[in-house]
N, C-alpha and C positions, 0 to 999 in steps of 0.2 A: 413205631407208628402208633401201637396201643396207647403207649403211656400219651403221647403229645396231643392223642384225642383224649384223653382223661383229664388230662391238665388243663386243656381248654374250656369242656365241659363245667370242669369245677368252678373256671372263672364266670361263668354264665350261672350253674345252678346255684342255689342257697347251699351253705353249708350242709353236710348231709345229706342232702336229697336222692343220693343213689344209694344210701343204706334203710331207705325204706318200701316197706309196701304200701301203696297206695290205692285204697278201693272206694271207689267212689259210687254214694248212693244216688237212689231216682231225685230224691230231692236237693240234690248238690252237695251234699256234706262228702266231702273226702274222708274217711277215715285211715289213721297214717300209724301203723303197724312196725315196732322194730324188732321184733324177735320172730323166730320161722312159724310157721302159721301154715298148715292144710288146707286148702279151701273148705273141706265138710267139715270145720272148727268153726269158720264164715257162716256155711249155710246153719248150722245147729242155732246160732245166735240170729239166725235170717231166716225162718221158716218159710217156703211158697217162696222162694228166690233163687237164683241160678247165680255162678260166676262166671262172667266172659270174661271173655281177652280180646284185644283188638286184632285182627287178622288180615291182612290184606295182600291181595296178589295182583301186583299191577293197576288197573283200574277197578278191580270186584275187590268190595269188601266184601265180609262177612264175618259170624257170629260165631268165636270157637268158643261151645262150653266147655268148663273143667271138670273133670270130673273129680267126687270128693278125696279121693288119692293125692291129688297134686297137690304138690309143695309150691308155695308161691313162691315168688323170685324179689331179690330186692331189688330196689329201683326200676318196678315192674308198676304198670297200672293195671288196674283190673275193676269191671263195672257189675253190681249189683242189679240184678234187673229181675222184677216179678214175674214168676211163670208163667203167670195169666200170660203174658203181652208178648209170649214164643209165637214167631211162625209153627201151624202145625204139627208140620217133619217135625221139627227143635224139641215139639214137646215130646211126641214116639219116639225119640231118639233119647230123652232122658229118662224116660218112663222105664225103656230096656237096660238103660245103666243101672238105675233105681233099683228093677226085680234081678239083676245079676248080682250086686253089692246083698241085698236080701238073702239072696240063696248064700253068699260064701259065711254071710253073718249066722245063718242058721247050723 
């Protein structure tokens, strides 16, 4: 069943395209990534920016940040998005990932 969704897939996508990471900026530029990549390698070259990922459960979306630990995935999308423009929570919630990563750096 795996392979025959794969094999179809390929007849659909461009060559390649599930052996990359794709993150796309506020202003539309996708940037398209083939080698493994952290997202805190992202935000170091993206200062004042978060990485999401798309999330969705049923009818509620919503906005999972990464935190800079994680390894992105190929064939994964993932969106660039200014901190300014978090819902509140979103910003106290990376603010405490922020000063935890802080302390282990110390």
């Amino acid at each position: 069943m795996g392979n025959s969704l794969r094999c179809c897939l390929a007849c659909v996508l461009p060559c390649g395209a599930l052996d990359l990471i794709r993150i796309v900026h506020l202003n539309g530029y996708v940037e398209e990534i083939t080698s493994p990549i952290t997202a805190g390698e992202v935000l170091k070259a993206n200062p004042n920016h978060v990485l999401s990922k798309p999330c969705s459960q049923g009818v509620v979306r919503r906005i999972l940040i990464l935190s800079p630990e994680s390894e992105l995935k190929r064939g994964s999308i993932y969106f660039l998005i200014p901190a300014s423009s978090l819902p509140e929570s979103k910003k106290r919630q990376q603010q405490e990932v922020f000063q935890e990563e802080q302390k282990v750096l110390q």
